[in-house]
Every structure is written in structure tokens, then in C-alpha cells.
N, C-alpha and C positions, 0 to 999 in steps of 0.2 A: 684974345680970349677965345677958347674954345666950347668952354658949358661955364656957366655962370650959375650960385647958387643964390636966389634973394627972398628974403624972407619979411613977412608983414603977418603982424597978426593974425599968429602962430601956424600960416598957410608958407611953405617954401615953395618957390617956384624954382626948378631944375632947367636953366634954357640952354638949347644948344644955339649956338654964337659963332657958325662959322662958314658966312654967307660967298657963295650963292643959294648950296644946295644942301648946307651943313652934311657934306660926306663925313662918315665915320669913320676917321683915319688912327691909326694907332695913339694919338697924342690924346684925341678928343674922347676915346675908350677909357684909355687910364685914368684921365682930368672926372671922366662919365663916374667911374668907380669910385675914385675921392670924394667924391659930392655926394655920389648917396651915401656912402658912408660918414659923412657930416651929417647930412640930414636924418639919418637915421640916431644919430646920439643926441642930437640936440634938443633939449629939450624944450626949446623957445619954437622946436617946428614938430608941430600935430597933424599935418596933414600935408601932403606933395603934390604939384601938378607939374607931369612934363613937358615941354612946350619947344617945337620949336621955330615960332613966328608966325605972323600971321599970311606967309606964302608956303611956308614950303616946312613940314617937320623934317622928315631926313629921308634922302633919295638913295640913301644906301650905306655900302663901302665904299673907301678909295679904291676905282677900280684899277687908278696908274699905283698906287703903292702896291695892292695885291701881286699885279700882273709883274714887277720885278721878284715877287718872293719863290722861293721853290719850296718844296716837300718840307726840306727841313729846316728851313724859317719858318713857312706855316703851321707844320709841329710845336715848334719853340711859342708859337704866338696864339694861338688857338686856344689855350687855357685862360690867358690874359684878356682876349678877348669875351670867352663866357664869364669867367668871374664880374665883369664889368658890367654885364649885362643882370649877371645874379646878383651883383647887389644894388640897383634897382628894385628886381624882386622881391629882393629881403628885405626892404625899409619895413619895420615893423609898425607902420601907419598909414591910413588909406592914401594910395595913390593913381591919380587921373590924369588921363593921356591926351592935352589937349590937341585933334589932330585938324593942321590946314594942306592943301594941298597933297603933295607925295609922301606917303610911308612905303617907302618900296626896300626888299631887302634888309637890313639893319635898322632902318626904322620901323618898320613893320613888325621886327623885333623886337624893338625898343618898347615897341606901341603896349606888345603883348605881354612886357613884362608889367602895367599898370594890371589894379584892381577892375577898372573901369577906364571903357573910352569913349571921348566926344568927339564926332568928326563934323566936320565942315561939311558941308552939299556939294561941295568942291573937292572933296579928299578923295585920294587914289590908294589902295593900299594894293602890296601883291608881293611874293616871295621869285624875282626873278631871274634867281642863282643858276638854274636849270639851261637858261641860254649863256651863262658863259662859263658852258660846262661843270658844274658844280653842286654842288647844296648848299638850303643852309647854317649856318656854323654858328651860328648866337642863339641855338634856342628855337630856329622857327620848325623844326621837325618835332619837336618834344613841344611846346607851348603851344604852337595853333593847331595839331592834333584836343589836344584837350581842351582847348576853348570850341571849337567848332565842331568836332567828330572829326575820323581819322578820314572818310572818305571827300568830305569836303577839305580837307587840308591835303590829303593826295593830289586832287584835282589844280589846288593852287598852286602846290609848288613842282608839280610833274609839268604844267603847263607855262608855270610862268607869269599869267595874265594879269593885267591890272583890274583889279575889283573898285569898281564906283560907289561912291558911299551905301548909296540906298542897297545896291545888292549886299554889302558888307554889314549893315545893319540886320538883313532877312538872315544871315547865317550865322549870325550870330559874336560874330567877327569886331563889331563897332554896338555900343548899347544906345547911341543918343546922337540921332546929324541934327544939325541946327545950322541957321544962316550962316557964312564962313565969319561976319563979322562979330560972331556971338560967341563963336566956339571959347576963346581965353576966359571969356568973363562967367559964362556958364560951368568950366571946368572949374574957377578959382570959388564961385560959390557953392558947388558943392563939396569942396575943399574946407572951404570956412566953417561950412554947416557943422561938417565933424569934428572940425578944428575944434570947436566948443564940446565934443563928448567926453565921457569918461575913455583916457587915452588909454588906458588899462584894457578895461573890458574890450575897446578896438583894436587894440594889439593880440588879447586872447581870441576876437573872434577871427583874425584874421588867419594865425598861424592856426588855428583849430581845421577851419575849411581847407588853404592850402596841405597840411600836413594829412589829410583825411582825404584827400585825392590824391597821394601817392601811398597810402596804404590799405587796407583791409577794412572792412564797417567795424571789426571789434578792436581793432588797434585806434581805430579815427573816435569811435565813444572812449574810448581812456583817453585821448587825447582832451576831446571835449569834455568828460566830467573834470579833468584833473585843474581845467581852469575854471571850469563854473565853480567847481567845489572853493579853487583858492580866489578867485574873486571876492569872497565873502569875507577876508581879509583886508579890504581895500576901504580907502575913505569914501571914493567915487560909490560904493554899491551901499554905504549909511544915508550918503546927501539923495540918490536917488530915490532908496525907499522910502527914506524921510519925506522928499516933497513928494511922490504919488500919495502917500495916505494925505496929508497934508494940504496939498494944492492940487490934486489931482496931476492925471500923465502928461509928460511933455514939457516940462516946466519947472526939471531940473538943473541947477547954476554950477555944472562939476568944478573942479580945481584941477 
């Protein structure tokens, strides 16, 4: 097994399974993409954590598979590799990046395609395509630009350097370190938490933000009226208004 998808109580866990260092080799990209695209139709799963063990999430690429490819195998592969990476992205339900140990490279990628991430005290992240001549190719020039600002993601991947949780925290990089022994269960509970929201309105709010940082402020409010408006359609926005007037906030039992 390369990524494994397991699901409980309507929380899916996305694990990579391919130890020592779970490198990201072309098989584990593709298996990467099938899975979120399970989890994303499934309607038994409301919320995702990605995980990949409690040593090590992913220390990269294959860099023996790379280092056989030339120009035009890595043409041919390079689309198959971001798709795989975007759909992740696109699960239309929150998802949390449990991280232990290394995200370097493709996991670091990986990391950046979650909503949120938890790292360990012990986690390393860093983009270090730059020492074997390269960039990198899954996202991390476009993704942690915009998570971090452009000059702080310059800095990371022009240099290479492993970021230590706490620094990764300060820039914005990681939302939450916690003991390394905590990170799984910390990520899977705030997986759960939403697991119980109206899946609606968290699918609206998600594509709303995402699609509103790649557009204009008067494109991104059409965006965002066009779901508040049809949210008002949905069973989930009857049960919630129902119980606030009712029982007061916080204490709605969506479907």
C-alpha cells in the first residue's frame, strides 16, 4: 500500500503508507489523487486529515526515480503530478494536515494543500528543490507564496533551508505545534468537530475564500453572495436557525 483512505465517523483519514520516508513516487501521487477523489464524493466522509505517521509525513520526491527522468518524461509527468496534488485541494470539506517529523519538498506541498496544519515540536518543513537544481513542481511556488507572503516563500525556496516548527508557526507556515505525541489526535478532533457541521455551508465557505484569493474583491462577493443567497435553500440553515432562536447558539444537530 502506498496512501490508504480510512474513514470513522464521518472523519477520513488520507495516510501515506510507504515507509521509511513515504517519498512521493509516481505510484503514491496517482493512489494520492484517487483518494482524494473518494473522499471528496463520499458522503460517509465530512471532514479529512492527512497524515503521514507519527515519524515522518513525507521527505519529498523519489529523488532515484526523478534523477532517471529527462525533460520529456518530466513534461509528460508534471501535470499528473499537480493534479494529484489539486485534488487534495479541492476536497470540498475541511482538511488538516497532521504534521510529525519531515515535510520537505512534496510533503511540504502536500502539507500546503490542507485548509489547516498541525505540526509536531519535532516537525521540519522546507522547499529543498533548489539544491538539486530545481524548483518546486507540486504547488510550492504558487501555494506558500500565498500562505506565507511572497518574500518569506522566496527566502524558503531560493535557500532550501529546513524550517523548525516554532519558526514555521511565526510565519505563518503551520497554525498549531503541539507535542509530537498529540499531533494525530489533535488534527482528528478538529476534523470530527466539523465532521458534525452543516456540510453545505462548509463546502460554501470554503470554495468562497479559496476562489476569492484568486480573484478580484468584486468577483470574490459574487462569489460569496451567490452561496449565502443559496444556502437559504438548504435543510442545514432551517435546523440552525431553528435551534438558535430556540435553544440558543451553538447547539445545532445538522444532518
Amino acid at each position: 500500500m502506498t496512501v490508504t483512505l480510512e474513514v470513522a465517523d464521518g472523519v477520513g483519514t488520507l495516510r501515506l503508507e510507504r515507509p521509511p520516508m513515504n517519498a512521493l513516487d509516481s505510484a503514491i501521487q496517482d493512489r494520492l489523487r484517487e483518494l482524494a477523489e473518494e473522499a471528496a464524493a463520499r458522503s460517509d466522509v465530512r471532514a479529512v486529515v492527512l497524515y503521514g505517521g507519527p515519524k515522518v509525513f513525507a521527505a519529498g520526491a523519489d529523488i532515484k526515480e526523478m534523477q532517471a527522468m529527462d525533460y520529456a518524461a518530466m513534461a509528460a509527468r508534471s501535470k499528473a503530478l499537480q493534479d494529484s496534488f489539486s485534488a487534495v485541494a479541492g476536497i470540498p470539506k475541511p482538511v488538516v494536515a497532521a504534521v510529525n517529523g519531515y515535510a520537505l519538498g512534496g510533503g511540504c506541498e502536500l502539507a500546503l494543500c490542507a485548509d489547516i496544519r498541525i505540526a509536531g515540536e519535532g516537525a521540519r518543513f522546507g522547499q529543498p528543490e533548489i539544491q538539486l537544481g530545481i524548483i518546486p513542481g507540486a504547488g510550492g511556488t504558487q501555494r506558500l507564496p500565498r500562505l506565507v507572503g511572497p518574500a518569506k516563500a522566496k527566502d524558503l525556496i531560493f535557500t532550501g533551508r529546513h524550517v523548525k516548527s516554532e519558526e514555521a508557526l511565526r510565519i505563518g507556515l503551520v497554525d498549531r505545534v503541539v507535542p509530537d505525541d498529540e499531533v494525530y489526535d489533535q488534527a482528528h478532533a478538529w476534523a470530527a468537530r466539523l465532521a458534525k457541521g452543516p456540510a453545505i455551508a462548509l463546502r460554501a465557505a470554503k470554495e468562497a475564500v479559496d476562489a476569492g484569493l484568486e480573484t478580484d474583491l468584486a468577483t470574490g462577493l459574487a462569489v460569496e453572495r451567490t452561496w449565502f443567497a443559496g444556502l437559504f435553500a438548504t435543510e442545514d440553515r432551517e435546523i440552525g436557525m431553528r435551534s438558535f432562536v430556540e435553544e440558543g447558539p451553538g447547539k445545532a444537530r445538522f444532518t
